[in-house]
N, C-alpha and C positions, 0 to 999 in steps of 0.2 A: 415702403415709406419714401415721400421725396427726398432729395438731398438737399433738399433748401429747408426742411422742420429743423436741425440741428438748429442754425442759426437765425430762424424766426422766435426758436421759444427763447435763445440765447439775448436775441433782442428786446425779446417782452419783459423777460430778467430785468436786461439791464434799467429800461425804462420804466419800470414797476418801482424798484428799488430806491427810483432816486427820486419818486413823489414825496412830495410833505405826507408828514405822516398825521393823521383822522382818527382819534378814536370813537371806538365805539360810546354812544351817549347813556347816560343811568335809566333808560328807560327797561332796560334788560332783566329778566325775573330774578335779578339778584338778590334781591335789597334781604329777602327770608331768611333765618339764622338756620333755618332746615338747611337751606341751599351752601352755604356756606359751612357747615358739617357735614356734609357730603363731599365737600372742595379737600374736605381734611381727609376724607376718609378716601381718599382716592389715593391719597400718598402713603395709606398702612402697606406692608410688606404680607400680610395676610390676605389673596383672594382665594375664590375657587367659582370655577365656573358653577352659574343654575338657569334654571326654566321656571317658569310659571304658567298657569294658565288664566286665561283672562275672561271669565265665565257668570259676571255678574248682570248682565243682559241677552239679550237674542244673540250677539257677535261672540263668538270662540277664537280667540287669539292667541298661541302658542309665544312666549316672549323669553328673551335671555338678558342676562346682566353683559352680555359681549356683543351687544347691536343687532344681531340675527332675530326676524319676526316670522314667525311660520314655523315650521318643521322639515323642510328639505323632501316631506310623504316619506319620512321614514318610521312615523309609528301612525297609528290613528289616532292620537291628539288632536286636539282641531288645530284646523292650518288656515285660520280666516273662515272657520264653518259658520255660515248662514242660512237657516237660523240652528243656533246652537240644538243640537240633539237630531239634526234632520241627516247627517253624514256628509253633508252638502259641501265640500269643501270648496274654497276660491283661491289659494294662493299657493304655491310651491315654497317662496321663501321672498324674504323683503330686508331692508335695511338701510339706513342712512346713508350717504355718501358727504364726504366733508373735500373741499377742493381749495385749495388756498396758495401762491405765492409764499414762500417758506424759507427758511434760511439755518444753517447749522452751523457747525463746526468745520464740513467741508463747503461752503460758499451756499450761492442761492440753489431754489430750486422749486420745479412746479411739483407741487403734492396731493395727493388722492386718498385720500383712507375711506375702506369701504367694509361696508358691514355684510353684504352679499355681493355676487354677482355669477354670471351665467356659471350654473355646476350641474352636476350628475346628482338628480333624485335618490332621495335615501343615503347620501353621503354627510357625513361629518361633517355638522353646522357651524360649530367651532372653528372648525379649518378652515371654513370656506371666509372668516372674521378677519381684519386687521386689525380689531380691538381686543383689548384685553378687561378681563371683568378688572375694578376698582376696589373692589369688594369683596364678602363673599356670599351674598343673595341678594336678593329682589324681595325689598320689604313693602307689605301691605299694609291700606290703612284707609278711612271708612269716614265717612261724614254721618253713618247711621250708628244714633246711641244704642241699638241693639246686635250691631255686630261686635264680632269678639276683637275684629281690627279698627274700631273706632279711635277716632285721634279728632280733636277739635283743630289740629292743622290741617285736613283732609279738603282737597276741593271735591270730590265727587264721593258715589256713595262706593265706589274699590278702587283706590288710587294703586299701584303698582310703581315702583319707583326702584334704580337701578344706576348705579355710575361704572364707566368705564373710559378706556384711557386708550391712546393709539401708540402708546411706548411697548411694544411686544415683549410678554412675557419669554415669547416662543423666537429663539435668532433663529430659528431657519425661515421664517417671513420673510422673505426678502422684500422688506416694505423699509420706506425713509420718513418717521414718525413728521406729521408736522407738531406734536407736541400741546395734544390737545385733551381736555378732560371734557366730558358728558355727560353728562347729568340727564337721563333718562324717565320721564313721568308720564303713567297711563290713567285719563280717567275716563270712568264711564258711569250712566247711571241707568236705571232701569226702566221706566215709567215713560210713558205717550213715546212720542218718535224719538225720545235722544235713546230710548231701550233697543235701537237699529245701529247705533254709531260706536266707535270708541273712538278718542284722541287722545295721539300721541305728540308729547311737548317736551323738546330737546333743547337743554341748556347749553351751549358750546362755550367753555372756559380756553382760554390762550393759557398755558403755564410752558410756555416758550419764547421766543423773541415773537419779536412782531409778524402778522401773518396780514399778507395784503391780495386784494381782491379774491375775499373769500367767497366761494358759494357752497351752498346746504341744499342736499338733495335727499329722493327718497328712491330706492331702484325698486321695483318690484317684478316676480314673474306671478301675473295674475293666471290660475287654471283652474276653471270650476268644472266639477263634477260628482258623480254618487260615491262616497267610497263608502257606503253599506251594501252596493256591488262588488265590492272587492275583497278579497278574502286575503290578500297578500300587498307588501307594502315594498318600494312606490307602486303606486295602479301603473296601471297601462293604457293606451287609447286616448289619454286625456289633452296629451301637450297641441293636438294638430286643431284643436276644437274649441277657440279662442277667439271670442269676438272684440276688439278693444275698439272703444271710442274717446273722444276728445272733445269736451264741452267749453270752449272758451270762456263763456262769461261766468264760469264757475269756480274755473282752476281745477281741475278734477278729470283724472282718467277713469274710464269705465271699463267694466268685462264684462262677458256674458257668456256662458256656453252656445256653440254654436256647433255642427254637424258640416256644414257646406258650406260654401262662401254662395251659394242662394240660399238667402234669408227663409222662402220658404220650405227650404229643405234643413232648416238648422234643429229641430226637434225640440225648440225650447222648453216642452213642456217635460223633456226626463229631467233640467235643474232650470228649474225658474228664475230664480232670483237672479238679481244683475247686483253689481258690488262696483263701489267707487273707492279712488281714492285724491282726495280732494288736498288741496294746499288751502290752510287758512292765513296763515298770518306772520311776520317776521317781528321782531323786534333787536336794535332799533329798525325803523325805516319803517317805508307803506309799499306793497309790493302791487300796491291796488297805481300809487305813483309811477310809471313807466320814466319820468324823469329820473325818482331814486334806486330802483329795484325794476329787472326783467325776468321774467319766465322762461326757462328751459322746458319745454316739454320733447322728448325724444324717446325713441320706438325702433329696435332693430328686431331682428331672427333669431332667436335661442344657439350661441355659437362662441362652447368654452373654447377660452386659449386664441379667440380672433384679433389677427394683427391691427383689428380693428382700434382694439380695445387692449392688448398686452400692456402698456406701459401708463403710468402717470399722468403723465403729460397728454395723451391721445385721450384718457377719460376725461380731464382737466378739459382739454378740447370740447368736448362734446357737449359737458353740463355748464358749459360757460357762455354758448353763442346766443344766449338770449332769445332765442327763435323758436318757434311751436312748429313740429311738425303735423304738416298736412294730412289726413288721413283721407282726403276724396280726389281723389277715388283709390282705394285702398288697393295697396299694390301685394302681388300677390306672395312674397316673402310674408306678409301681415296679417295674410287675410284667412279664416276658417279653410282647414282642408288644404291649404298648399303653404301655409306658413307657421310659425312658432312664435311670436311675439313673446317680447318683454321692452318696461316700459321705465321712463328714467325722467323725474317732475323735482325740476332744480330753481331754486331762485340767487338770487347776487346782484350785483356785486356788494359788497361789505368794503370796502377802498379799504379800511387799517385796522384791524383788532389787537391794539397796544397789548404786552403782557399784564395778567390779571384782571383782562377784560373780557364781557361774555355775550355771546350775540343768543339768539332764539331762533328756534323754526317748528311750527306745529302744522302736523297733518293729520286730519280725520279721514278713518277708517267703515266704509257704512256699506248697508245693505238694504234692498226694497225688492218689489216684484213690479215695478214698473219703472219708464226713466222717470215720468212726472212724478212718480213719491219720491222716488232717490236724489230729485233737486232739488224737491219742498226740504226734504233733509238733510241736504247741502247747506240748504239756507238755513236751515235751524243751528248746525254743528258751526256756520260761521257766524251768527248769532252770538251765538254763548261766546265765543274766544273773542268778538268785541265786546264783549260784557265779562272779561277778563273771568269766564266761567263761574258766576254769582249767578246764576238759572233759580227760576221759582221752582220749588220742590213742593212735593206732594209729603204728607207726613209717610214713614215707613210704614213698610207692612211691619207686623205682628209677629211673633216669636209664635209659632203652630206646633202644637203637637198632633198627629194623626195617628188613630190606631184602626187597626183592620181588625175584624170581627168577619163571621160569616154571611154572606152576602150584604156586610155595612160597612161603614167607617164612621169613627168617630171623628170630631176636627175640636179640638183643645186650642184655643190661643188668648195671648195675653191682652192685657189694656193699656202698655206706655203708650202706643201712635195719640191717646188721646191728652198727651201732656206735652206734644212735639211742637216746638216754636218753628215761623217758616219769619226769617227775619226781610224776606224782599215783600211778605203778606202786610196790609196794612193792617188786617184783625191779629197778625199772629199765632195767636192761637185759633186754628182754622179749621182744625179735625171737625170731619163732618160725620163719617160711619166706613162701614169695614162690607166688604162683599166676599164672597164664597165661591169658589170654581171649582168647576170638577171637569174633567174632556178622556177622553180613549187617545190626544193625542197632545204632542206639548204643543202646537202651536194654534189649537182650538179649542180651546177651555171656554165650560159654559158657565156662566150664571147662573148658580141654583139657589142662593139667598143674598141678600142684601138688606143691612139694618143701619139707621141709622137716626141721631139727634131730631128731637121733635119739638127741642124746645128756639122761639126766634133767640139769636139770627138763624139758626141751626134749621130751618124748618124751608129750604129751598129748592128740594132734588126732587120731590116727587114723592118722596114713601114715607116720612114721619112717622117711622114706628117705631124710634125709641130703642135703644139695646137692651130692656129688662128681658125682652124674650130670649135670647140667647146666654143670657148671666146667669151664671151658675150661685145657685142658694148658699153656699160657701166656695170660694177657690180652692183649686186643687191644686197640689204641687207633684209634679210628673219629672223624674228624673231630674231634678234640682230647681224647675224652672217651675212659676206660678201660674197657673191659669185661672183667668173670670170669665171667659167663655167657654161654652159649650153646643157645636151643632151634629146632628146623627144621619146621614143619609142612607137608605136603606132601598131593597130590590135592585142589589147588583149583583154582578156575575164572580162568583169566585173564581181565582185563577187568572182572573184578565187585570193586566195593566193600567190604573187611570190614574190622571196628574191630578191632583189638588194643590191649591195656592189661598191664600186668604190676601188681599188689599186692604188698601186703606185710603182712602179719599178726602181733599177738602173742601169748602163752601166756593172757595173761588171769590174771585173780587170782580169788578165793572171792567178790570183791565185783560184779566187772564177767567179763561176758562175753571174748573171745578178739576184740578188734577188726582189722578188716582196712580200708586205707587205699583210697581213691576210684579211681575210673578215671580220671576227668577232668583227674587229675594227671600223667598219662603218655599219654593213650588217642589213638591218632592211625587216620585212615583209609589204609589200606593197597590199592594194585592190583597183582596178579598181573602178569608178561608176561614175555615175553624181556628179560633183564638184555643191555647191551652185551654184545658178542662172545659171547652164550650160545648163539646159531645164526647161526654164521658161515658165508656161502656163501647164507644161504636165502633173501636179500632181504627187500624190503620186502614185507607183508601189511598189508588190509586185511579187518575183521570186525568186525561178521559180514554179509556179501557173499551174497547180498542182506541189505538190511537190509531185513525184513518188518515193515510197521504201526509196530511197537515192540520193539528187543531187549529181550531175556528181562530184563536188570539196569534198566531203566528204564519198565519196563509200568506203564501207569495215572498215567504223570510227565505233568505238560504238554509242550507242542511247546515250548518255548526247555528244557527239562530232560530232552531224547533226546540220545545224540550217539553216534556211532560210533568204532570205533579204529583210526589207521594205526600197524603195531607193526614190530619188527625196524627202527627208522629209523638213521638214521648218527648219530653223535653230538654234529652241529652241521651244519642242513641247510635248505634251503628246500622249502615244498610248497606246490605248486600244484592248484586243483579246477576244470576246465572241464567246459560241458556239449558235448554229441557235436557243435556246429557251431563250437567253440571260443574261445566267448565263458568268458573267467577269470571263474570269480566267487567266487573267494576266492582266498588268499593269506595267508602265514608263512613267518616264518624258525621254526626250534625248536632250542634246546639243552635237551639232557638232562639236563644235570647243572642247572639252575633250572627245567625247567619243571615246574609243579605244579597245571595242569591249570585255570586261573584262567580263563582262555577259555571254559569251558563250562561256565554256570551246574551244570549236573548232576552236574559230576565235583567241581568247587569254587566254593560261593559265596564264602569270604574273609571276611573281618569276623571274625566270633565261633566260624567255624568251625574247626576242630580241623585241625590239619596232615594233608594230604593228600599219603603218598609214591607215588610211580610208580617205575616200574624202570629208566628211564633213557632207553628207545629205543622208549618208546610217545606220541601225540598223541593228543588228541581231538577231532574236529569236533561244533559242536554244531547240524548241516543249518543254519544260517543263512546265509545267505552274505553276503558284503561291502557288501551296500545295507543291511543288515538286514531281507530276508526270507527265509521260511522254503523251503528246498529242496523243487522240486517231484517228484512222481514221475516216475524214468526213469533211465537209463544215464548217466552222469558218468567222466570220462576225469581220473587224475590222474598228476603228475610229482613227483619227487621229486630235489633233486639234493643231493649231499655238496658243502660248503665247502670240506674239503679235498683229495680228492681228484678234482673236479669230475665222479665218474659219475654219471650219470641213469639213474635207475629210474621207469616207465613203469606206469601197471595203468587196471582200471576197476574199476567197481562201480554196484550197482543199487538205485535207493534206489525202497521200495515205500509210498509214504505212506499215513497214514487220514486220513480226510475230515477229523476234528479239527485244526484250527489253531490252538487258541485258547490265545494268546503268554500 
């Protein structure tokens, strides 16, 4: 470090200090008695750190009540997965950065609080925080009357909301609080392109002296790749494979996996998707003003502990010079194959934030398969935050129930969407009909019915036919909830995985298009098989017998992600798997009515994944057996017996392995 920073920052001090002081102006998201209960509850003596996941669209966001976004790649949560269920990750870890002129007890002073920054994958997310939770969760809450976290205060349809403080719980921090609270809010919603985004809307409260020339940033280390390649957590191979760009007229960094710093050697097509992360908006100020507010965008090498970056004052440096770096021609610390990038998108200055005063910064989080849609949804996500997120909505989907049968599914769902007000609709009541999906995959689901209003205005999609065909001649009530539909699809493959979701759509006006509601709000993974007593008399089955290499529903999965089915079981039973000299090398009990397939990574990871039903009287083995290794090729002998009525059912089967093991 020079010898002349001592008394340059000493000089900024002093001439910082002795400005008239500026408050911030009421334009700031305070005015809400929410916001203001959160201000309270940031001073309870009760927190405890938590996570969430953020899974109500295509984006998977890992989020904490202590500033940390992503997961560090220390579990497979999603960490920025796009699109949600693909394994597709984009982000190692993210988090706010707050930078402000500051002052305490011992004199002035330049201060940094930062919610990430450069650390070791799969470490303590927590530690790597200078905040402290406020609280002790991350409470949810829903604009849709049929979620269970509905709140008529909700702007989006899963808001996620979280306050935290820069007063360290933890004195081994050696950090110099500037005394600030944060008020943390996520919204996202599901339907047409905002079901690509989520935004994130940070309240910044002063509850210390006065903090001058503040700026608000956001650090991220963007890294996409497959981690349904990866059997172990952090991956590996992914940090050198990083392509970042910088869209000026957007405010918005980009990533993308990349293989080579030659673009045609980058292999885009093992993770497609490109991911942005965009600056929309400050309040007060216009940051779109270069008069009132400048942009920091800034881009170093992945490098803990760089005297770059060790102290305060040097981060304060960095997210304050108002300057965009260059990326052309990208130098090779940056670039795919010879560099590591992470990226740091700052806005300021804020000249005074008097105590009890509260500034804003919000940044959307979004994903596309091209740059041209991931700008068009640039421009949507800044859309909505100039239309202080009052977005036209589509009515919700439908409350579904789905039951598997053998080779069908039933799809059970309700009729609120048709009593849903859309207050920015001029008809308001705008329900038009409800459509049907079914796919082998989540993120191509087909159309296989659509029903809808036949009577005007209701009479302008094309299909006028009315919902008596799917209305059920009495409603049925299924596990507490009512049903007045009813549809059956039939000639499918038992055993195999497929998404069902039911929408809901409206008429649309002269202004806006005919919007139709998310999958993600209903969409559940469905398996075919014999339902209880649907083949009575036929016993237990095992398939597919032999099991060759790999069944047809799980080709090209890894070894922990094959599994095979025992079907027809009793309805509360123990099974046993020996090999022909009858050494057990597994063991379960199974009920039907809970079990959902958690046992076998393949059928069900759990976590962020979307409910998985089964028919009631099918298991899954996933070839592991009880030591934790993988089943070898050959003949297997297993038993089955009923809890209540204590008969044994006996079989074999032949398991044909491929050379590949690789867990």
């Amino acid at each position: 470090m020079s010898r002349l920073r001592p008394l340059l920052v000493a000089a900024t001090l002093a001439a910082l200090l002795a400005a008239p002081a500026r408050s911030a102006d009421d334009r700031s998201h305070t005015a809400s008695p929410f916001e203001a209960e959160r201000v309270l509850a940031a001073s309870a003596d009760s927190i405890a750190f938590a996570a969430r996941i953020q899974n109500g669209n295509k984006v998977g966001m890992t989020e904490t009540n202590y500033g940390f976004i992503g997961t560090n790649f220390s579990s497979f949560a999603p960490s920025f997965e796009y699109p949600l269920g693909s394994g597709h990750m984009h982000m190692v870890r993210g988090g706010p950065w707050i930078g402000a002129i500051a002052q305490d007890q011992d004199g002035a002073f330049i201060g940094v609080t930062i919610a990430a920054e450069d650390g070791a994958a799969g470490g303590n997310s927590a530690s790597s925080s200078e905040f402290t939770p406020a609280g002790n969760s991350v409470i949810a809450r829903s604009t849709l009357p049929n979620s269970r976290f509905y709140d008529p205060d909700a702007v989006s349809e899963l808001d996620f909301i979280s306050s935290f403080s820069d007063r360290p719980a933890d004195q081994r921090k050696r950090h110099r609080p500037l005394q600030v609270i944060v008020n943390q809010y996520t919204f996202e919603w599901s339907f047409s392109d905002y079901g690509s985004l989520i935004i994130f809307h940070y309240v910044i409260h002063n509850d210390g002296p006065p903090l001058r020339n503040v700026w608000l940033g956001m650090y991220d280390e963007l890294a996409s790749g497959n981690m349904r390649l990866q059997n172990t957590y952090p991956p590996t191979g992914w940090f050198s494979k990083k392509l970042i760009g910088w869209v000026d007229s957007l405010s918005m960094v980009t990533e993308r996996y990349c293989q080579a710093r030659v673009l045609a050697a980058c292999r885009f097509d093992l993770v497609p998707e490109i991911v942005g992360v965009k600056l929309l908006g400050v309040k007060p100020g216009n940051y779109r003003d270069t008069t009132d507010k400048k942009i920091t965008f800034a881009a170093w090498s992945y490098a803990p502990g760089s005297a770059a970056r060790d102290v305060d004052s040097l981060k304060y440096e960095i997210m304050s010079t108002g300057q965009k770096q260059s990326l052309v021609p990208l130098p090779d610390s940056l670039a795919p194959g010879t560099g590591d990038p992470v990226t740091l998108l700052a806005v300021g200055p804020f000249p005074t934030v008097n105590p009890g005063d509260s500034i804003s910064v919000d940044f959307a989080y979004l994903g596309a398969l091209s740059y041209e849609q991931l700008n068009k949804r640039a421009v949507i996500a800044q859309r909505a935050y100039d239309l202080d997120y009052i977005v036209p909505v589509p009515p919700p989907s439908p409350r579904i129930k789905v039951v598997a049968r053998e080779n069908a599914l039933d799809y059970y769902w309700e009729d609120d969407p048709e009593s849903f007000s859309d207050p920015t609709s001029p008809i308001k009541l705008d329900f038009e009909g409800y459509r049907l999906y079914l796919g082998e995959s989540r993120d191509s689901l087909d159309l296989i019915a659509q029903f809808d209003l036949a009577t005007p205005p209701h009479d302008t999609t094309g299909f006028n036919t009315g919902l008596d065909g799917p209305r059920l001649p009495q409603p049925v009530t299924i596990d507490g909830v009512t049903y007045q539909y009813k549809f059956t699809v039939e000639n499918l493959r038992d055993g195999f995985k497929y998404y069902a979701a039911v929408t809901s759509y409206d008429i649309g006006d002269p202004n806006i298009e005919s919007l139709e509601s998310g999958f993600a709000q209903n969409e559940v993974v469905v398996i075919p098989g014999p339902a209880p007593g649907e083949r009575a008399g036929s016993g237990v089955t095992v398939f597919p017998n032999p099991y060759r290499v790999e069944a047809s529903w799980d080709r090209g999965a890894q070894a922990r992600d094959h599994y095979l089915w025992f079907a027809n079981l009793p309805a509360q039973c123990s099974i046993r798997i020996y090999t022909l000299s009858g050494d057990l090398i597994y063991k379960t009990d199974f009920d039907g009515t809970s079990y959902s397939g958690l046992n076998a990574r393949g059928i069900n990871r759990g976590g962020a994944d979307i409910k998985t039903i089964l028919p009631g009287s099918m298991w899954g083995w996933d070839l592991i057996t009880r030591e934790g290794q993988a089943a070898a090729t050959g003949l297997y002998m297993w038993a089955v017996e009923d809890k209540h009525s204590g008969k044994r059912e006996t079989g074999k089967f032949l398991l044909v392995k491929s050379d590949r093991e690789d867990f």
